[in-house]
N, C-alpha and C positions, 0 to 999 in steps of 0.2 A: 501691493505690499503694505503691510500695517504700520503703523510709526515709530520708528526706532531711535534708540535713545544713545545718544554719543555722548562721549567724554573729553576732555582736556587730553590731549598726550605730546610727548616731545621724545627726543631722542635724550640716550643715555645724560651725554653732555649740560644739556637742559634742562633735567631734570637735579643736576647736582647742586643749582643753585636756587632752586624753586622752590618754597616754603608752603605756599598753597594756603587753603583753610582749614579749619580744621571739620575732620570729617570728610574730606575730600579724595574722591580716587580719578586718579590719572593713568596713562599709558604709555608704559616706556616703550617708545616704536623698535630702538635696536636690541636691545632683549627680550620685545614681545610678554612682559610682565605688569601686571594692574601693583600700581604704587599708592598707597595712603597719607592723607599727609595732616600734620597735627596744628600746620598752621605756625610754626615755631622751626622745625628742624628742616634744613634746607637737604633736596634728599628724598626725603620722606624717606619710609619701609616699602621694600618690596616684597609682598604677598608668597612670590616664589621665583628664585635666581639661582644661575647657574651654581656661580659663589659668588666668596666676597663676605665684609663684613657686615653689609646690610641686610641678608637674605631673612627671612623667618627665623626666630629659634625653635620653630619646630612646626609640622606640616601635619595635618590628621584628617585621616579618610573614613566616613562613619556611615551610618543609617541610623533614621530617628531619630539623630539629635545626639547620637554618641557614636565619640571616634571606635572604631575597629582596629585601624593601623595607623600609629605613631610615630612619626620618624624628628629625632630631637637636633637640635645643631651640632652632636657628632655624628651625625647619619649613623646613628644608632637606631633598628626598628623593633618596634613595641608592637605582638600581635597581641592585645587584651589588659597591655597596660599602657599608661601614656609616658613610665617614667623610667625605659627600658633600659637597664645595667650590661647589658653585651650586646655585642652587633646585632646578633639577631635574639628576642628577647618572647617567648612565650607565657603567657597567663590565663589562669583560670583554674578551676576545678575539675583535678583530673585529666589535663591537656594534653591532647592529641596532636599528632602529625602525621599526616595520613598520604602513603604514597605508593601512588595509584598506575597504573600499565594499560593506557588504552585500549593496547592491541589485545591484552585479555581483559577474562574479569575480575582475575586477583590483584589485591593488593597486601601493602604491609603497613605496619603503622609502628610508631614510638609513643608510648603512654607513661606519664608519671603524675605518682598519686603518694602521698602523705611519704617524701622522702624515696618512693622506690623508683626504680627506670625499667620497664619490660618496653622488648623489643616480641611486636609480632610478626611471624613471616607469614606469607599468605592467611591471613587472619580470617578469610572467608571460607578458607578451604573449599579451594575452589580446583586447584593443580595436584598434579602428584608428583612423591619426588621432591618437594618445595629445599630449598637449603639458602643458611644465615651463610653468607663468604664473606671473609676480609682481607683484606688483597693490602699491599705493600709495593710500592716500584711497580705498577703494573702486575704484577703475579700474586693468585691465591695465595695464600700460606696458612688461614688456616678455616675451617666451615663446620655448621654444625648441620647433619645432613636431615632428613626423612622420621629416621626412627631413631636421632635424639643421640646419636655417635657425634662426639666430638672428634675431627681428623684434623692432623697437623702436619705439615706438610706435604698432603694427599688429597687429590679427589675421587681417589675410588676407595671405596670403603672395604673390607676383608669381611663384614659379616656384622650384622644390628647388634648381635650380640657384644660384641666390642667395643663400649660404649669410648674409649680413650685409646686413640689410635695414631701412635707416630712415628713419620718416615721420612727418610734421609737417604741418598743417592751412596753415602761411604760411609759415617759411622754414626748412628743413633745415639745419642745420649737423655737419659732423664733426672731431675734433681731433685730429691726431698730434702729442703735445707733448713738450719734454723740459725738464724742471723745471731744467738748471744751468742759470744766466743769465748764462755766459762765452760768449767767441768761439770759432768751428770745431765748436761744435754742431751736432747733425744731427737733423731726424727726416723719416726715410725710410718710402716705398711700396715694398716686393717684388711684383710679379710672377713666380710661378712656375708657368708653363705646364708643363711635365713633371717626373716626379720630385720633386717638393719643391726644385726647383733654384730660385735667382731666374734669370732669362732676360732682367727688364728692371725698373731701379728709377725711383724720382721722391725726388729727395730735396731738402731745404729745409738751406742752412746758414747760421750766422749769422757775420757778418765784423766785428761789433763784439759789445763785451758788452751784454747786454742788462737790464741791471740799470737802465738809466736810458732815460725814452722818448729823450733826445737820438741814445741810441748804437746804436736798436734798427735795423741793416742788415741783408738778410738775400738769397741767392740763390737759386735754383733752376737745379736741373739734372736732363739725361734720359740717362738709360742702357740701353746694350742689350747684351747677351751676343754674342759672337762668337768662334767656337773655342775655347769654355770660358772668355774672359777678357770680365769685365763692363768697359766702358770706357765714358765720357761722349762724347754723340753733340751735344746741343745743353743751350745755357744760357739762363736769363733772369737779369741781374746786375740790383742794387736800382735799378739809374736805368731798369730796363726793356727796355732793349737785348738784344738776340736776336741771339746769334752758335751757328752751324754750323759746326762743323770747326775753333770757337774759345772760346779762354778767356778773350779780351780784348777787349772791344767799345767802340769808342769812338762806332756809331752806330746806332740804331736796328737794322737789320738786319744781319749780315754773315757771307758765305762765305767762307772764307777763298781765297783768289787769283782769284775768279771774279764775287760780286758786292757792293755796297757801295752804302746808301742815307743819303743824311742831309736829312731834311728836316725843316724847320717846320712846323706845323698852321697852315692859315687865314693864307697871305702874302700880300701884292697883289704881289708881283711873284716872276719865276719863282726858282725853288730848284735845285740839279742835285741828281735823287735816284737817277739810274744814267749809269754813265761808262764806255766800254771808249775805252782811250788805248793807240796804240801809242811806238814807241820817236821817232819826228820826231812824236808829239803831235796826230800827225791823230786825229780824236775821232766816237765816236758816242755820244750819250746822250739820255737823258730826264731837262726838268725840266719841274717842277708849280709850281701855284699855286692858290690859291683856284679849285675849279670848273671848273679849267685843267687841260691834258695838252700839252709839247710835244715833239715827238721829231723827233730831226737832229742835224745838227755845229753847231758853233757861227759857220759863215761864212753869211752872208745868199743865195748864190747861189741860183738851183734847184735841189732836192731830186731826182735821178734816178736811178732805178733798170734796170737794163741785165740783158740776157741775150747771150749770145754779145761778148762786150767790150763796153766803153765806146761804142762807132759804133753800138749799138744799142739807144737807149733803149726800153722798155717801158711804163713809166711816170711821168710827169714834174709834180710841186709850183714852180707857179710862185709869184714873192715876192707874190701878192694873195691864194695858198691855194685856186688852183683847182688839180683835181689833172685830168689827161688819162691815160686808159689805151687805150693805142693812137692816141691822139689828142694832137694840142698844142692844136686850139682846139674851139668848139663846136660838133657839128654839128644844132644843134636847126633849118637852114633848109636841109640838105644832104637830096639824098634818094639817094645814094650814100654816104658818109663810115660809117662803122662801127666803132663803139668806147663806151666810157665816158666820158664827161666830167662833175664834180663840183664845182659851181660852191663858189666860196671868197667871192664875194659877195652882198649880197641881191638886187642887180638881176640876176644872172644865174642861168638853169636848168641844172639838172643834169641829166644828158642820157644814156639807155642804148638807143644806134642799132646796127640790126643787118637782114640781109634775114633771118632767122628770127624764132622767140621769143625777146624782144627782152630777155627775163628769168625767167631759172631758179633758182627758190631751192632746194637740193637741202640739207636735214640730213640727214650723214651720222653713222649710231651703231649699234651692236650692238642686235639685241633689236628686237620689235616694239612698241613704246613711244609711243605719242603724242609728237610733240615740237614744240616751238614754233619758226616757220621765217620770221617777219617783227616786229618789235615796233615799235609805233608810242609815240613822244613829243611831249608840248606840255611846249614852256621847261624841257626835261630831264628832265621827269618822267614815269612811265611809265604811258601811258591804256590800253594794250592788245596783243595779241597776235595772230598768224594762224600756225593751225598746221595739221599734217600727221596724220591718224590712223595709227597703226603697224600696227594688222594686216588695213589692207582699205581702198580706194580712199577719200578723204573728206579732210572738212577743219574745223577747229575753230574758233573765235573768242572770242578773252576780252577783256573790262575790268578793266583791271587784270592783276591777278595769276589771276582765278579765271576760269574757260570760264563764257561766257554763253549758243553757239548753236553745234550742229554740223552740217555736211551728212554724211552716211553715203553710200557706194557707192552705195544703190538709190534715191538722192537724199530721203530721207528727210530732213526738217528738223526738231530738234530746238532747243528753249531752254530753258536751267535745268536739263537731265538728259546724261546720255549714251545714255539709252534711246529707242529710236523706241516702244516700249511702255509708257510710264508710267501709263496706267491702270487695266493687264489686272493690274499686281503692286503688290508693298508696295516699290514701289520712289521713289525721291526726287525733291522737288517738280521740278515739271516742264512743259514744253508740246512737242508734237510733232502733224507734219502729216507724216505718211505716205506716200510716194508708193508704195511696195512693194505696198500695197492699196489705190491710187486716189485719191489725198485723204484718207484716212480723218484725223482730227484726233482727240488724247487731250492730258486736264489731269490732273495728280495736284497738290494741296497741302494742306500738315499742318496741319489745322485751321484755313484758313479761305476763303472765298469762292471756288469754283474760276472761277468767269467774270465777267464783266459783260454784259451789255446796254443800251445806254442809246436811248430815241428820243423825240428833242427836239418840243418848238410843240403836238404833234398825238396824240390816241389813233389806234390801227392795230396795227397786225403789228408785230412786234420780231423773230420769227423764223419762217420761214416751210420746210418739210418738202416733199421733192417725192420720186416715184416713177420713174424713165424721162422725167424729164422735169413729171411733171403734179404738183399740186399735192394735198398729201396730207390737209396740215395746217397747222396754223399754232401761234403763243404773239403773242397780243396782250394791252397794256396799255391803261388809262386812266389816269388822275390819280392812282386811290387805289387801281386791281385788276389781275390779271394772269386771262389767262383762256386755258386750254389745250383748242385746239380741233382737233375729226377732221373731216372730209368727212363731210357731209352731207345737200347739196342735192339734191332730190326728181330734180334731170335727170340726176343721176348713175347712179339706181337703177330698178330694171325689177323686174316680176315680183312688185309688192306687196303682201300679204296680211295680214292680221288673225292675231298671235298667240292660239290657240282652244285648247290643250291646256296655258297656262301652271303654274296651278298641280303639274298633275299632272308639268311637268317638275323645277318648284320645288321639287318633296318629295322628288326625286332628291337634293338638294345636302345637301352634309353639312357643317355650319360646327363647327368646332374652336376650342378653345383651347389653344396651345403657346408653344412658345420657342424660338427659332433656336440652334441649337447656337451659334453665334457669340456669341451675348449671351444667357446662360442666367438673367439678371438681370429680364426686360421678358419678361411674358407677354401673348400679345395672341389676337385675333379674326382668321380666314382658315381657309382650304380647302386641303387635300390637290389641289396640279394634274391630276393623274392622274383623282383622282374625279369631275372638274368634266365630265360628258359629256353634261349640261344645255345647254350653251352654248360648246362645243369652238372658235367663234372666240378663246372671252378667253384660250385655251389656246395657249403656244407649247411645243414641244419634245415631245419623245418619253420616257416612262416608263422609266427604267433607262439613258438611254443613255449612251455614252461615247466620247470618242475615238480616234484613231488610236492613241495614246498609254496609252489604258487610264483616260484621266482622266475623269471622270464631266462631262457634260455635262448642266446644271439646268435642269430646265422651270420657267417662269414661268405668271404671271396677271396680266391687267389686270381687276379686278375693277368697273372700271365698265361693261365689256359685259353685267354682268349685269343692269344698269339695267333695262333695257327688259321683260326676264323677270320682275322684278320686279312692275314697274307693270301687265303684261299682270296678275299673277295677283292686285293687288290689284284692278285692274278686277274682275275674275271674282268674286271676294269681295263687291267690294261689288254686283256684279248678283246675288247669290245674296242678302247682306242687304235689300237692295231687293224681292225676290222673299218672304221669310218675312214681313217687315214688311207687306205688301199682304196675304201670306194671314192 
């Protein structure tokens, strides 16, 4: 060993009353600390202590001759300076903090430079995907993802396109506010479809101060850009009023020179809520009332409407509210008269005579759309619909609001679906009777019961299978059983014989255990179809085949045709037990 160089040391105790020389270091043995001492303070400095008044006032770890990290007697640390103002204290130009994920090779980092703070995520771009999250109590609450959407309480985002995205389990709220609480405040929505231009604003102003709820009024209005100049197109003022082409609204709705409503909610008697008035005051308008619509002048005469002048009515509202189109009276006893007649009382029918089809409902609309082309009502209320399919001969029918049955072109009858196929697909509940393949009938429904059956008083047949006409089969019940039955009766069958070779076809059969690709969960008992060539009746389909289409078309088994084969080869079994037994 080389020669080493020892020190003075004492324990804490000893140390507190030991003055030393100066220049001198010593070893506190119960603190394991190098102590200096000036020759004068009894004590000395300790180099580095747990605490305490005598520790360092400050500690620095460097290379070359200059500290890196500072830490000052408020265990404040200083990376780059020595005279660090917060716990933890960063300097330099353009300082980084740089943090790093082993397990990949991304990282992110915190950069601030003349004033500013960027935050980067995956700054190598290294991941995909990458996202800023800020979490609260343990939970996200808000992140800025990928393609630069900001999401607020969400982590899944609706589409890049959305760059400001906010959600809430019950009610969304958002606030544009502006904290003075005088009048002629504003806080505005831009719209800027090109450019970073606005194109079209929404803005909220306030017409009193709002320092007081008394005084809190406030308006809205809509703007749109036109040849560079943004202008106000429509207002809602604080009583709610909705003016067009105006600043001043004195009623509910108004255009300016063209229309103008005012009306009360829920009147018993009528209201005028649209007027056109010439210069002598002749009038045409509409007023409402509770449940009520009426339109006309204000003179009690007949209501007529004329083509080719006045000498030629077309259609005429007499004072009981029958109205006659082509007609003045009824022709429900006429068998020449031809027209509309629309009775305005209960005791009389309304009446559409004609020598052709006496009635054509024709919706007219772009697109081949299903549209609705008759609606039926009881006491105003709306029970249903008859409508028109858009892209192929047919006709739909709803309750209510929602289609209940459709005929299709190949007269296919449909309820509950718009598919004449609901049971061939994963497609929605449903009933349909086929006429395209002959009656054929399909049910589809999501868990639960697809049919019923019910037969009253008596056991028997419930449902009965026939071939060409003969009977094939049957499903009969009792009381307490259901019992699915095939032809079987002896006069059916010819050419009878005694199964003699059973077991030896039995030992053909190969029984498996598997799992339906479908349900990889349920492993069960059954046969390869293919291999079943023991009893090729309980076989339907052909091995490998497929359709037109290239889709693979599945062979089935009824494995109770195997019954019979069975019981042939236990017969055979027990005549051969029966046979060792005697010898």
């Amino acid at each position: 060993m080389p020669d080493q160089l020892q020190l003075r040391g004492g324990t804490t105790t000893e140390h507190n009353s030991f003055t030393g020389v100066a220049r001198e270091v010593t070893v506190d043995t119960t603190k394991k600390t190098l102590v200096v001492h000036d020759g004068a303070s009894a004590g000395g400095t300790a180099l580095m202590k747990e605490s305490g008044g005598n520790a360092a006032s400050s500690v620095g770890i460097g290379t070359g001759g200059t500290n890196a990290i500072n830490i000052d007697s408020s265990q404040r640390v200083g990376i780059g300076t020595s005279s660090p103002s917060s716990l933890v204290h960063f300097a330099g130009t353009a300082p980084e903090l740089r943090l790093e994920d082993t397990d990949h090779v991304a990282y992110a980092q915190i950069n601030a430079e003349g004033g500013n703070l960027r935050f980067d995520t995956d700054q190598g771009n290294q991941e995909t995907n990458s996202i800023t999250s800020f979490r609260i109590d343990g939970l996200e609450r808000m992140r800025i993802d990928s393609s630069g959407s900001l999401l607020i309480g969400s982590t899944s985002s609706i589409g890049a396109a959305h760059k400001l995205q906010v959600f809430d389990d019950t009610d969304v709220r958002m606030i544009i506010a502006n904290t003075t609480a005088a009048s002629s405040q504003n806080a505005t929505l831009f719209f800027a479809p090109a450019n970073s231009v606005a194109g079209a604003e929404i803005k909220c102003t306030s017409e009193e101060d709002f320092s007081t709820t008394a005084n809190r009024t406030a308006r809205l209005t809509f703007s749109t850009r036109k040849d560079g100049t943004l202008s106000e197109q429509m207002r809602i003022d604080s009583s709610g009023n909705v003016g067009i082409g105006t600043t001043s609204m004195a009623n509910k709705l108004e255009v300016v020179g063209t229309i103008q409503a005012n009306v009360s909610a829920n009147t018993a008697s009528y209201t005028q809520a649209f007027n056109i008035t010439n210069a002598v005051n002749a009038d045409f308008n509409v007023h409402l009332k509770t449940n009520s619509t009426s339109i006309g002048s204000s003179t009690t005469t007949p209501l007529s409407f004329h083509t080719g002048g006045s000498a030629n009515p077309r259609m005429t509202i007499d004072a009981s509210g029958n109205v006659g189109i082509g007609l003045t009276t009824s022709p429900v006893n006429s068998n020449s008269e031809q027209g509309v007649f629309l009775a305005g009382a209960d005791t009389t029918q309304s009446v559409i005579a004609s020598n052709s089809t006496p009635l054509v409902i024709n919706r007219v609309s772009t697109g081949g759309n299903d549209r609705d082309c008759l609606e039926l009502r009881n006491n105003g209320i709306l029970r249903g619909n008859i409508g028109a399919i858009g892209a192929a001969n047919g006709m739909f029918f709803k309750t209510g609001t929602s289609e209940a049955m459709r005929i299709d072109s190949s007269g296919n009858v449909m309820v509950g679906t718009t598919s004449n196929r609901p049971a061939e697909f994963l497609l929605p509940q449903g009933f349909a009777i086929r006429a395209d393949v002959k009656g054929q009938i399909q049910s589809t429904v999501d868990g639960n019961t697809c049919g019923f059956l019910n037969r009253n008083s008596s056991d028997g047949n419930i449902f009965n299978f026939r071939r060409q006409g003969s009977d094939v089969g049957n499903i009969s019940v009792t009381t307490t059983a259901t019992a699915f039955n095939t032809s079987s009766d002896y006069r059916l069958k010819e050419n009878i014989t005694a199964i003699s070779d059973a077991i030896t076809r039995l030992k053909t059969l190969k029984p498996y255990r598997f799992n339906f690709k479908s349900d990889t969960s349920k492993t069960v008992d059954g046969f390869l179809a293919h291999e079943v060539t023991a009893v090729p009746e309980a076989i339907t389909g052909t091995k490998d085949e497929v359709d037109s289409d290239n889709n693979p078309v599945y062979q089935g088994i009824d494995q109770s045709k195997l019954v019979p084969l069975l019981v042939a080869a236990v017969q055979e079994l027990i005549g051969k037990v029966e046979a060792l037994e005697v010898a």
